[in-house]
C-alpha positions as CSV (number, residue, x, y, z in Angstrom):
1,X,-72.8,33.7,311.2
2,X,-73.0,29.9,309.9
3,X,-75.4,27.7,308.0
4,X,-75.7,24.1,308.1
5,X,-74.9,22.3,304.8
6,X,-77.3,19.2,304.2
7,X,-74.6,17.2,306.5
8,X,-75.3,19.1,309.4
9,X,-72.0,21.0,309.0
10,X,-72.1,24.7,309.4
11,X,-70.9,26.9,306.8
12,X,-69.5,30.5,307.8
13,X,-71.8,33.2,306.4
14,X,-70.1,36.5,307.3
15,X,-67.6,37.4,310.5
16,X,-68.2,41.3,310.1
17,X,-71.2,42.0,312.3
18,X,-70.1,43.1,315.5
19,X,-72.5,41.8,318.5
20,X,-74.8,39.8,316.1
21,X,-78.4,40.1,318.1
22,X,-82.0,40.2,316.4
23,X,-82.9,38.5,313.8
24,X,-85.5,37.0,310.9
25,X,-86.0,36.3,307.8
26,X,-87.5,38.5,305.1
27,X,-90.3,37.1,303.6
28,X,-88.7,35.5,300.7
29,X,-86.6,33.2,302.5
30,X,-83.3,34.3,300.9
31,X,-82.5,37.7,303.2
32,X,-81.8,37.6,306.1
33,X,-82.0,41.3,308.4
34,X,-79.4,41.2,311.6
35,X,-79.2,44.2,313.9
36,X,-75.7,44.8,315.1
37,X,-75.7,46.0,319.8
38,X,-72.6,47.0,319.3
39,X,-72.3,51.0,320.3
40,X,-69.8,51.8,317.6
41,X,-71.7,49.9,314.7
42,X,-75.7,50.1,315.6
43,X,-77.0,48.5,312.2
44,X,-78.8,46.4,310.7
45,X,-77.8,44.5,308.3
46,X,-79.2,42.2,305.2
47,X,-77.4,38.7,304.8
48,X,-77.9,37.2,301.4
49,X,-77.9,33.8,302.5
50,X,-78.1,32.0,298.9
51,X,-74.4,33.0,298.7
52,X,-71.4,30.8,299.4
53,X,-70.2,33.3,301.7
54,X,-73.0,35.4,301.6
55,X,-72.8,39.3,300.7
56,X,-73.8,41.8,303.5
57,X,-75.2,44.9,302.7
58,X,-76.5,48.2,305.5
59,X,-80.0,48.0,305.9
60,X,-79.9,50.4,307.9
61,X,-77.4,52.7,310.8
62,X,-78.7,54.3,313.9
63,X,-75.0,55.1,315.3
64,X,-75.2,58.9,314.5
65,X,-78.5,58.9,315.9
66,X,-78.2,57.4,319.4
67,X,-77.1,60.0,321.1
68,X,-79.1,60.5,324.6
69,X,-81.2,57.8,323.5
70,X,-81.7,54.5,325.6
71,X,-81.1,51.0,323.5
72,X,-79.4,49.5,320.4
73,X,-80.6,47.5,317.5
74,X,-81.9,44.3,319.4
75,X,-84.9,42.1,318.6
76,X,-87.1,42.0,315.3
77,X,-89.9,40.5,312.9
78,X,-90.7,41.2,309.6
79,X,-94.3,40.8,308.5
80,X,-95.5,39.0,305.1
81,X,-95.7,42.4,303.4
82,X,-91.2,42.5,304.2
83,X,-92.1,45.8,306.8
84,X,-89.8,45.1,309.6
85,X,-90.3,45.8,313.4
86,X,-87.5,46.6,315.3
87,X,-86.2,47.5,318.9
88,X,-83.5,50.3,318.9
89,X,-82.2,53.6,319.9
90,X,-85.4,55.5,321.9
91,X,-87.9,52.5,321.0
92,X,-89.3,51.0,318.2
93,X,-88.4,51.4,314.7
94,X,-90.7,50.6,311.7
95,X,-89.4,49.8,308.5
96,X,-90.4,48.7,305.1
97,X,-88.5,46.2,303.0
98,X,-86.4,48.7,301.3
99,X,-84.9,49.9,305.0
100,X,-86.9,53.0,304.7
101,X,-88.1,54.8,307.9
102,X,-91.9,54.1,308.3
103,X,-92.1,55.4,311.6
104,X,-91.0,55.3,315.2
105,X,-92.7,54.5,318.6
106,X,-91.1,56.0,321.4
107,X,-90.4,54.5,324.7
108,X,-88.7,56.6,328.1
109,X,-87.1,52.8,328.9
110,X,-85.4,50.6,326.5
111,X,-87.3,48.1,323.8
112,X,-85.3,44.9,323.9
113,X,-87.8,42.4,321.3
114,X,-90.6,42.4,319.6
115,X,-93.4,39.6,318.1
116,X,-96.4,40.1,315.7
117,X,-99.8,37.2,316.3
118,X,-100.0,34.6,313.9
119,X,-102.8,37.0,311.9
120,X,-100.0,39.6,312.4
121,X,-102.6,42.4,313.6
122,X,-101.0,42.8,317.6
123,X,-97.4,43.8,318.2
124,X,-96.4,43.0,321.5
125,X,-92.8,44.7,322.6
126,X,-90.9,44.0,326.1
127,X,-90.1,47.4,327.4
128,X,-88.0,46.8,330.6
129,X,-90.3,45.3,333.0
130,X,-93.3,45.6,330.9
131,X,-94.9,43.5,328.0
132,X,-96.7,45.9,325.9
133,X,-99.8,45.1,323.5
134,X,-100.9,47.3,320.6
135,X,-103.5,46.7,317.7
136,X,-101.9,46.8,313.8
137,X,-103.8,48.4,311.3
């Protein structure tokens, strides 16, 4: 992962994500969460980008709990409170900042992405061939 340096010049951020996917920035500005579609390694990850090279740190793994489940980590958002909203193994994974489990909506098919509105109170998930809406508390 690069950033660009006020010349338009990208600067290396970290080369040990495996199959970089999803990702967005944590409300702050300064984290940045990843999720890893690679089999072997499904996690998500936080970038500290105020680094030089910036530190990487497990948000959180799925790998030892995949198994007979359809997906990997893919797409994500994180809402102004820092609780994240991520497609993976058997659907959708909620989050809150901390990478804590918050709860999980399942899905038969695989959950590839994931948006919030602009007043952040309908997620909408792509589910295969289907767009799905559902009202936030």
């Amino acid at each position: 992962m690069y950033k660009l340096t006020k010349n338009g010049e990208p600067i290396l951020l970290t080369d040990s994500i495996t199959r970089p996917n999803g990702l967005a920035f944590f409300p702050d500005g300064k984290k940045l969460l990843v999720a890893s579609s690679d089999p072997h390694a499904a996690n998500w990850y936080v970038v500290n980008t105020d680094e030089p090279m910036a530190s990487l740190t497990l948000f959180y793994s799925v790998t030892a709990q995949r198994d007979g489940l359809k997906g990997l980590p893919d797409g994500l958002k994180i809402d102004k409170n820092g609780n994240v909203f991520a497609s993976g193994p058997g659907g959708l994974w909620i989050f809150n900042r901390d990478g804590n489990v918050l709860g999980k909506i399942k899905f038969d098919e695989v959950a590839s992405n994931v948006s919030l509105s602009a007043d952040e109170t309908t997620l909408y998930i792509t589910n295969n061939r289907q767009v799905l809406r559902m009202r936030l508390r």
